[in-house]
N, C-alpha and C positions, 0 to 999 in steps of 0.2 A: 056068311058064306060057310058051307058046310069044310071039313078036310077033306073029302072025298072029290068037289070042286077044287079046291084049290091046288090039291094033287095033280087032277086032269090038267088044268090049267097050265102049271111048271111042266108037266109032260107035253103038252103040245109046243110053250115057246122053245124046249130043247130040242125036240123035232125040228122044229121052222131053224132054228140056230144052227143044229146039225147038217140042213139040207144046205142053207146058206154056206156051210162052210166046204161043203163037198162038190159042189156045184157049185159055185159063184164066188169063190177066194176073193176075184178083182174090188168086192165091194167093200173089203174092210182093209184097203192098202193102204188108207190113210193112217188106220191108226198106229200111231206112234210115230209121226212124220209132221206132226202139226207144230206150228211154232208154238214154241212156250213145253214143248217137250224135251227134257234135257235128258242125254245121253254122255255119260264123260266114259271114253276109253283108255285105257293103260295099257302094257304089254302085258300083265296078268291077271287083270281085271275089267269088268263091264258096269258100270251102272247105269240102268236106264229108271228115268221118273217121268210116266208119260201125267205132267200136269192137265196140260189142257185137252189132251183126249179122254180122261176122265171126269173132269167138267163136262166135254159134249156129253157124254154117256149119263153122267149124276143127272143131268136137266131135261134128257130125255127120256129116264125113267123115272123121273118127277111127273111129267107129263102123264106118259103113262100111267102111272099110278091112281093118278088124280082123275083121269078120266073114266076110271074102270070101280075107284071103291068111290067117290065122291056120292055124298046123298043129297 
């Protein structure tokens, strides 16, 4: 795959991400609400570790991946 594809490529899924996020917020309200995502609050601090919403996310652009450069 040349750089000049794979440029276009990162350009179109930021497009599709961008629309998704301006029109369609509702579909990513999961993330960071899944169990196994730990959030501890204080009264001057926030940490959030979303575990297992970056699991979903790792395995489904494992997926991806694997379908698109796989020979």
């Amino acid at each position: 795959m040349t750089i000049g594809k794979l440029l276009a490529t990162i350009g179109v899924a930021l497009l599709v991400i961008g629309l998704i996020l301006n029109y369609a917020p509702g579909l990513i309200n999961w993330f960071g609400k899944l169990p196994g995502d730990i959030c501890i609050e204080d009264e001057k601090k926030l940490v959030f570790i979303p575990i297992t919403s970056m699991l979903i996310i790792s395995i489904i652009l494992t997926i991806i991946i694997n379908l698109f450069f796989r020979k």
